[in-house]
C-alpha positions as CSV (number, residue, x, y, z in Angstrom):
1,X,-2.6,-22.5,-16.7
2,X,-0.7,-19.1,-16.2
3,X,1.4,-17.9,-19.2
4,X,4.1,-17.3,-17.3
5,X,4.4,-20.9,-16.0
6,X,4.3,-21.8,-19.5
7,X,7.0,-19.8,-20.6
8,X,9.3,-20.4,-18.0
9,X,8.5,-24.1,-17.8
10,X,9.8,-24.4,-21.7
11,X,12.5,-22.2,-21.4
12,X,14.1,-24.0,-18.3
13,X,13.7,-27.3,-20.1
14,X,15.8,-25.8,-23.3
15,X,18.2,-23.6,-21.0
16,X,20.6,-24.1,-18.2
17,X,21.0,-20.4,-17.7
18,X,18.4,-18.1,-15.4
19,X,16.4,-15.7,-16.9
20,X,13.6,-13.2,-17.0
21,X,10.8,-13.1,-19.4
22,X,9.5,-9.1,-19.8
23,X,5.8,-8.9,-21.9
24,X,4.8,-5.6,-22.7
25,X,1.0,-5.5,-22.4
26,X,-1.1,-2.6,-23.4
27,X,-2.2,-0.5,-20.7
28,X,-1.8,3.0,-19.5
29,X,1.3,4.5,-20.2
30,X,2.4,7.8,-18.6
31,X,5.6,9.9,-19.7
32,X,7.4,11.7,-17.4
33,X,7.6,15.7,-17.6
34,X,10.5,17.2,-17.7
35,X,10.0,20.5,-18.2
36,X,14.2,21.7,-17.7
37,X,15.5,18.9,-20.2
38,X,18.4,18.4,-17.8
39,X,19.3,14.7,-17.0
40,X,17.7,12.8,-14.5
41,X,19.8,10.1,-12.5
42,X,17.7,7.3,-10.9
43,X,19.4,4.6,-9.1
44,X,19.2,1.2,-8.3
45,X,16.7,0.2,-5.3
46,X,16.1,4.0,-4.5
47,X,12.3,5.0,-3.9
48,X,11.0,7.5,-6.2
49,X,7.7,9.2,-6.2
50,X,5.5,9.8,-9.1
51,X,3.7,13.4,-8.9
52,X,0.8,14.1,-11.0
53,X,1.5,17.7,-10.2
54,X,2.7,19.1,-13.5
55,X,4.1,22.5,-11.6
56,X,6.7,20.1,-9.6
57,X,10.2,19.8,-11.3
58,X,11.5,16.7,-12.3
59,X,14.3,15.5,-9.9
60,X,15.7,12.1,-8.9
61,X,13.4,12.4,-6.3
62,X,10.1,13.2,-7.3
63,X,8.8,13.0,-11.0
64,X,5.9,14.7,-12.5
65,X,3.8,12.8,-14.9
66,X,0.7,13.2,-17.2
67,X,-1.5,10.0,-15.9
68,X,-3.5,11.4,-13.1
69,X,-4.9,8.3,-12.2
70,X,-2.1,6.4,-11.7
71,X,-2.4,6.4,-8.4
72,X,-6.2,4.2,-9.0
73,X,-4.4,2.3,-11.9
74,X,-2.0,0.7,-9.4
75,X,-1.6,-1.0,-6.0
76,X,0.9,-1.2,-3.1
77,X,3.7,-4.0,-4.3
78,X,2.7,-3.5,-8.3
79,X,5.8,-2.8,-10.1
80,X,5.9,0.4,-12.5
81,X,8.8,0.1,-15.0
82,X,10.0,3.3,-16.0
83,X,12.3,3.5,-19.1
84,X,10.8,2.5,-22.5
85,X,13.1,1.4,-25.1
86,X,16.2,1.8,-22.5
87,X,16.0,-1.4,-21.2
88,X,18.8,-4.2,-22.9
89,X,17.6,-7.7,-21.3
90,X,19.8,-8.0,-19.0
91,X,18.3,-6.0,-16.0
């Protein structure tokens, strides 16, 4: 049986409230390169594309990163969750 229908199967039985159940497997991680330090805003439901073209500069746009083969790593629909230790449960 699938983990996932595990998990949410007992914690709908104990809960009336909806939820989401995040698992942090290991796996490549990539880090975003940010050569100016200034902020970068990323909003809600707004494409952004991953570079691994170091020379680019980080924008809300377009972000450089350090895994070159991402774009191998991943396929069309996979989801890529950007923000390590910013996330508070309640996304």
């Amino acid at each position: 049986m699938d983990y996932r229908v595990k998990i949410d199967n007992k914690c709908a039985y104990l809960v009336v409230h909806l939820f989401q159940v995040m698992l942090d497997t290991i796996g490549p991680e990539l880090q975003v390169l940010n050569k100016s330090e200034k902020s970068i805003a990323l909003k809600a439901e707004l494409s952004v594309v991953l570079t691994p073209d170091q020379d680019k500069e980080a924008t809300s746009d377009v972000l450089p990163i350090n895994y070159e083969g991402l774009a191998k790593a991943v396929k069309k629909g996979d989801t890529i969750f950007l923000g390590q230790y910013l996330f508070t449960g309640s996304e």
